[in-house]
C-alpha positions in Angstrom: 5.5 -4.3 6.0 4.1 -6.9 8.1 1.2 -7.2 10.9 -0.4 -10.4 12.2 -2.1 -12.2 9.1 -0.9 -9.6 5.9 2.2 -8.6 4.8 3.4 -7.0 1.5 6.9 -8.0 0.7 8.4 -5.7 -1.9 10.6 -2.1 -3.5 9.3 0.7 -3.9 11.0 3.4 -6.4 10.5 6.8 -7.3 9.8 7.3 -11.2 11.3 10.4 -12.3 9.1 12.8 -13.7 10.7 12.1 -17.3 9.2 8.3 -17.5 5.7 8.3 -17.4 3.8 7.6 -15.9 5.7 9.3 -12.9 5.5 9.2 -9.4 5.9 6.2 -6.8 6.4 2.9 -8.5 5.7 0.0 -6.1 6.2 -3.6 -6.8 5.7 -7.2 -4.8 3.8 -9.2 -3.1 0.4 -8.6 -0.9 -0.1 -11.4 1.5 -2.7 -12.4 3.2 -1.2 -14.8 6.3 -4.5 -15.9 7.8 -6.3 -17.7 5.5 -9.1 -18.2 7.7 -9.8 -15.5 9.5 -12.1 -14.4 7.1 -10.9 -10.9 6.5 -9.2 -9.1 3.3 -6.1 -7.5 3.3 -5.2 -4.1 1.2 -2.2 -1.5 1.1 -3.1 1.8 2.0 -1.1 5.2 0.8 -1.2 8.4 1.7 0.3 11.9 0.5 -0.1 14.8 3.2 -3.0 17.2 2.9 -5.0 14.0 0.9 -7.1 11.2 1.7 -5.9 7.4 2.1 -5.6 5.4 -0.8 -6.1 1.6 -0.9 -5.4 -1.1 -2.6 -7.5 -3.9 -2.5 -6.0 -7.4 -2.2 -7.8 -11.0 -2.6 -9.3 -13.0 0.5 -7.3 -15.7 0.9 -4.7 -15.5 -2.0 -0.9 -13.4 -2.4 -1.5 -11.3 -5.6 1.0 -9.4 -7.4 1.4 -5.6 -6.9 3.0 -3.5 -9.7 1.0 -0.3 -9.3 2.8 3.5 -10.0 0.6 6.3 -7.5 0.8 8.8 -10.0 -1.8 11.2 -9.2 -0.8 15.3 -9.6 -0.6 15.1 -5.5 2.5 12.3 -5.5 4.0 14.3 -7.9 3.8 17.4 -6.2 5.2 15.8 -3.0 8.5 14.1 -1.7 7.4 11.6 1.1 4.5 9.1 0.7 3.1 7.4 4.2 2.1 3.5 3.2 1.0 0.1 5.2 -0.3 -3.3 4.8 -3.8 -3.6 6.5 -6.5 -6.2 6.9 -10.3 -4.8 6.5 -12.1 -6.4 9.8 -15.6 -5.1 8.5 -17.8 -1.6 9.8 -18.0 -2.9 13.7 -14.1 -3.1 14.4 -11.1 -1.0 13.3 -8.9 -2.1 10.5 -5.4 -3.8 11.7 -2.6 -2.2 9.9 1.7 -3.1 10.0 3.4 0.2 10.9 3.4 3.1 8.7 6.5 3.4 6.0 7.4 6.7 5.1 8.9 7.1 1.8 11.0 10.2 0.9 11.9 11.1 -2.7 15.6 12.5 -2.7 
C-alpha cells in the first residue's frame, strides 16, 4: 500500500481460529516517505458494520508492524478493508493509499 509520502510494505495472513490469538495477522514495514512534511502516517482497518481502526506509526521513522486484529468482530468476519494513511491534522482530510480488501477463504 502506497500513497505520496507513506507506505506499508508487508503480508498479511489469516490465523486460524486454533492459534491464538486468531484473526488477521499483519507484518512489515510502515513508512513514512516525507520526512519533512511534518505529518504522521498510520494504517487504518476496518471490518463491516465497525468503526476504523488505526495504527499509529512514528513521524519521521519506518517502524516495524507485527500486530494480529483479533477482536470478536475479525473473527466473526471473512474480508477486512485496510490502508496506509498520513494524519494532515483537524483542518484537512487524511491522505490515504487505496483501500486493500482482504478475504479469509
Amino acid at each position: 500500500m502506497r500513497t505520496p509520502g507513506v507506505a506499508f510494505v508487508g503480508t498479511y495472513q489469516w490465523q486460524p481460529t486454533t492459534k491464538v490469538p486468531s484473526g488477521l495477522h499483519v507484518k512489515g514495514q510502515l513508512r513514512d516517505e516525507d520526512k519533512n512534511d511534518g505529518h504522521n502516517v498510520y494504517l487504518r482497518t476496518k471490518v463491516e458494520g465497525y468503526q476504523w481502526g488505526h495504527l499509529k506509526g512514528v513521524q519521521k521513522k519506518h517502524i516495524k508492524v507485527d500486530k494480529v486484529f483479533y477482536d470478536g468482530a475479525v473473527l466473526k468476519t471473512k474480508k477486512v478493508r485496510m490502508h496506509a494513511c498520513i494524519d494532515r491534522g483537524s483542518l484537512r482530510p487524511d491522505h490515504c493509499s487505496p483501500e486493500q480488501l482482504f478475504s479469509r477463504k
